[in-house]
C-alpha positions as CSV (number, residue, x, y, z in Angstrom):
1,X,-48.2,-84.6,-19.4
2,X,-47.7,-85.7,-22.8
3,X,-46.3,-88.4,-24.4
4,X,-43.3,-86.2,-25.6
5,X,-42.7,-85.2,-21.8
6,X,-43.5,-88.8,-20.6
7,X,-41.0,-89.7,-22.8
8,X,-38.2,-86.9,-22.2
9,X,-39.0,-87.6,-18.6
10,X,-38.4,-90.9,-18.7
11,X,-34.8,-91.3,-20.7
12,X,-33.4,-88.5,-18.2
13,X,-34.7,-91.0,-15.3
14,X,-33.0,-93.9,-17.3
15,X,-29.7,-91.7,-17.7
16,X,-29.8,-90.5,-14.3
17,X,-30.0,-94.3,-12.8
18,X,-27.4,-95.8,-14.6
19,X,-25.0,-93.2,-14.2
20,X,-21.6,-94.4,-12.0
21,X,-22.8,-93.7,-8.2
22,X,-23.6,-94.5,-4.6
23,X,-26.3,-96.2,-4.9
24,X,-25.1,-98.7,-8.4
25,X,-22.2,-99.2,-6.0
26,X,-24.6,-100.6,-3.0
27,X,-26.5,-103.0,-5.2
28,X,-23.0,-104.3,-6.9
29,X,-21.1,-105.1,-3.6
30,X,-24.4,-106.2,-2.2
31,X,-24.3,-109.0,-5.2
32,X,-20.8,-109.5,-5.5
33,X,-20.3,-110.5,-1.7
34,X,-24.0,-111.9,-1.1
35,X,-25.9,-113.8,-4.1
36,X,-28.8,-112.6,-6.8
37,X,-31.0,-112.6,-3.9
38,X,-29.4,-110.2,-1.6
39,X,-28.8,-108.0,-4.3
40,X,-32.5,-107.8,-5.6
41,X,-33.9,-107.1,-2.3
42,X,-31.7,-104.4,-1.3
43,X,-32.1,-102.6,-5.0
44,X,-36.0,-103.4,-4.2
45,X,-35.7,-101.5,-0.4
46,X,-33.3,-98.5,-2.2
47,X,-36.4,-97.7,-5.2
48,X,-39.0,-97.7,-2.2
49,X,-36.8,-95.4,-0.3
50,X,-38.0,-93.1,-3.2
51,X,-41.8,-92.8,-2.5
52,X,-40.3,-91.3,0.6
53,X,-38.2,-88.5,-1.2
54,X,-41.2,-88.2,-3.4
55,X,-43.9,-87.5,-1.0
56,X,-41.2,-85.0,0.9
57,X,-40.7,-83.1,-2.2
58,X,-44.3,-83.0,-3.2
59,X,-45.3,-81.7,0.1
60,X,-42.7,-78.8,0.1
61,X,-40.8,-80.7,2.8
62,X,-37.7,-81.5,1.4
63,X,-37.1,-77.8,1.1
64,X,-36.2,-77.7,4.5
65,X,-32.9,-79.5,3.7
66,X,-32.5,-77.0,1.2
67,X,-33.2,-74.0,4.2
68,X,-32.0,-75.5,6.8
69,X,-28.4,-76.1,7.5
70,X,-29.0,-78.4,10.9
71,X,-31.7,-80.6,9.5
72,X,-29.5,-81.4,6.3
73,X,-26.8,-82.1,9.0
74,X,-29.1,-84.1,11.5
75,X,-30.2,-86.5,8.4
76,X,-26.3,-86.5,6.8
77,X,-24.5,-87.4,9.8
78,X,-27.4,-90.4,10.6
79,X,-27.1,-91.9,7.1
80,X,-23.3,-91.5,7.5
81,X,-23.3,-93.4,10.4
82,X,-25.7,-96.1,9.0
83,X,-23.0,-96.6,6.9
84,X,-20.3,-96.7,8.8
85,X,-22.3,-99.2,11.2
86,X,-22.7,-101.0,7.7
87,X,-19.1,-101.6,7.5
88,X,-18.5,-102.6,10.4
89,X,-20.9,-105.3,10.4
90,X,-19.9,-106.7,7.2
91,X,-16.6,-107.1,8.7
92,X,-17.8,-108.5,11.8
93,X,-20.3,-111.1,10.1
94,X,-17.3,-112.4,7.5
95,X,-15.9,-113.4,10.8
96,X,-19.1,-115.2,11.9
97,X,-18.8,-117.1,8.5
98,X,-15.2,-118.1,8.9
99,X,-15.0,-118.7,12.6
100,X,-18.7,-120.6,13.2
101,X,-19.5,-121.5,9.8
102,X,-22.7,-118.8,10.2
103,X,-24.0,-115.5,10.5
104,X,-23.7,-114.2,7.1
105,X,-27.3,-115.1,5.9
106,X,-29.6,-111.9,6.6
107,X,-33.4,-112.2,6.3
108,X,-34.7,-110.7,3.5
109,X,-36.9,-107.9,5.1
110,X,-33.1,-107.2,7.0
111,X,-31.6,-106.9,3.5
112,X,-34.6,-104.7,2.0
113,X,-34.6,-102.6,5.1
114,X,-30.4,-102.1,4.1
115,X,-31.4,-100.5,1.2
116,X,-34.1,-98.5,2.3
117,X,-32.7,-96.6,5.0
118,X,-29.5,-95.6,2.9
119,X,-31.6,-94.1,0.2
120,X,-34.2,-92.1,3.1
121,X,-30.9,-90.9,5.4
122,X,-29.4,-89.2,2.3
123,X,-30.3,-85.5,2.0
124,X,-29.1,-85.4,-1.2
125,X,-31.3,-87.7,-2.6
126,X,-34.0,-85.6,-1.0
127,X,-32.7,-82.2,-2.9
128,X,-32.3,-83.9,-6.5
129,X,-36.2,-85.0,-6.1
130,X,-36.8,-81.3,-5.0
131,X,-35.2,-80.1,-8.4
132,X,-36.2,-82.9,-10.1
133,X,-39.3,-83.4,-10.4
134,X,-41.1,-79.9,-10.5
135,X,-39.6,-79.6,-14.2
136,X,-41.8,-82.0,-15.3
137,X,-44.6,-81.1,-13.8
138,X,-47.3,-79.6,-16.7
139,X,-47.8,-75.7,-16.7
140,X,-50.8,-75.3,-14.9
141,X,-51.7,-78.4,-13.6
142,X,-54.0,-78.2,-11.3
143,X,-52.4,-80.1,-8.5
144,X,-48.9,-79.9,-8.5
145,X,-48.1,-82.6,-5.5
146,X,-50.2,-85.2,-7.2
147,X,-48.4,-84.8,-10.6
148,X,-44.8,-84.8,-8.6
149,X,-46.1,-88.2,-6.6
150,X,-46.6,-89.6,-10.2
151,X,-43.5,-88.8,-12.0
152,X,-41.6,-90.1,-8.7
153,X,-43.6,-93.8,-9.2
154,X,-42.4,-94.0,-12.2
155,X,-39.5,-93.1,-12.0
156,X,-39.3,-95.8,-8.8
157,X,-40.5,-98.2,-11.5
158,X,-38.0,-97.5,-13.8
159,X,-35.1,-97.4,-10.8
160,X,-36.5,-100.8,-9.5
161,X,-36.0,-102.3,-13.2
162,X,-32.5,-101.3,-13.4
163,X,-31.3,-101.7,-10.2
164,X,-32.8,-105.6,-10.3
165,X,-31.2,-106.3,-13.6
166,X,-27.9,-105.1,-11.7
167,X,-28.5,-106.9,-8.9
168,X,-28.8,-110.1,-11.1
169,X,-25.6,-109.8,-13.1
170,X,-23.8,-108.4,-9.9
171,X,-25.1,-111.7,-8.2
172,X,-24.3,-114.0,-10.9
173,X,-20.6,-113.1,-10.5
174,X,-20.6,-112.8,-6.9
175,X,-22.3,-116.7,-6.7
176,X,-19.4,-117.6,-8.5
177,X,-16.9,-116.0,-6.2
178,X,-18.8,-116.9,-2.9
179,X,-17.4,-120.6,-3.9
180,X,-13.7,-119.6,-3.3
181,X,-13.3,-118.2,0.8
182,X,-9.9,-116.0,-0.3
183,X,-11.9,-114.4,-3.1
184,X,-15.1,-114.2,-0.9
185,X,-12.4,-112.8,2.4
186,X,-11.1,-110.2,0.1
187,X,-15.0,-109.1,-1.6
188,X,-16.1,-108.5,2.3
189,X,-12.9,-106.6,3.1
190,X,-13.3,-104.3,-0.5
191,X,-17.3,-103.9,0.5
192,X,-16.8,-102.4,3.5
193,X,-14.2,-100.4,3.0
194,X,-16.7,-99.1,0.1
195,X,-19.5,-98.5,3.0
196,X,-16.8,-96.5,4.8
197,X,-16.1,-94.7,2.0
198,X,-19.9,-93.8,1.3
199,X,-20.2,-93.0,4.6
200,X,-17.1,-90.1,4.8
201,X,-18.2,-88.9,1.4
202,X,-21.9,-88.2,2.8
203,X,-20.9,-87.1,6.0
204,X,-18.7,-84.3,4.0
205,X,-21.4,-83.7,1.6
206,X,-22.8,-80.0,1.5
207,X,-26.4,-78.9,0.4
């Protein structure tokens, strides 16, 4: 690939990542309602969730969501859940924190893990790498999967850099609001009722 391609390759990446969507939403609440810190780690576990998608695409296996109508449903209807479960539990440890004075403090591998299994239970994700990436694979490379394995890295780089620098500003409002429990009551309530709304909007998703 050339540095015209790298390039080209690279600002539709950009584009693509800061569009409005699921996964700007995740890292947002994830600041708004928990700190810098939470935010970070769970944009860091959503970019590694890529290598996954990456390495499925490169092999040919992410066509099978694209074939097959029960394993896109099998993998939809788990990340939906996830989701839902998501909500619930934000619900549930807001509770913790008003009632015990506790519970709300996840460990950071629990918060990286947050983000990494919503980005591998989404199909989707898994079909946009499949259409992705081959377009900017050279004409005639000689190994196709190791040039798709590439462009996914970097464009994992590239996710990671935005998504932190979101994180960061999400979690610089959100350690402002943490300091007032009405405003903090009313962030967990609007959070989960975001998860729940990922959640229907995957489950009703179509590949």
């Amino acid at each position: 690939m050339d540095i015209s391609q790298l390039a080209y390759f690279l600002g539709a990446s950009i584009l693509l990542t800061i569009a409005p969507g699921p996964d700007n939403v995740f890292v947002v609440t994830q600041g708004i309602t928990r700190g810098r810190k939470a935010a970070v780690l769970t944009a860091i576990g959503m970019c590694s969730g890529i290598s996954v998608h990456t390495t499925a695409a490169s092999l040919g296996i992410s066509a099978i969501f694209y074939s097959s109508a029960v394993a896109f449903n099998v993998v939809k209807f788990a990340g939906a859940a996830y989701l839902l479960l998501l909500a619930w539990k934000t619900i549930r440890e807001h509770r913790e924190i008003e009632l015990r004075g506790n519970g709300g403090e996840l460990s950071g591998f629990a918060l990286f893990k947050r983000g990494f299994i919503m980005n591998v239970l989404n199909p989707k994700v898994a079909l946009f790498f499949l259409a992705f990436l081959p377009q900017f694979v050279p004409p005639g490379s000689d190994n196709v999967a190791l040039a798709m394995i590439m462009l996914g890295l970097i464009f994992m780089v590239q996710g990671m850099i935005i998504f932190i620098a979101i994180g960061l500003l999400s979690g610089a409002i959100g350690n402002y609001f943490l300091r007032k429990p009405r405003v903090s009551r009313l962030f967990s309530w609007l959070t989960a009722g975001i998860f729940a709304a990922l959640g229907l909007r995957l489950a009703l998703a179509r590949n």
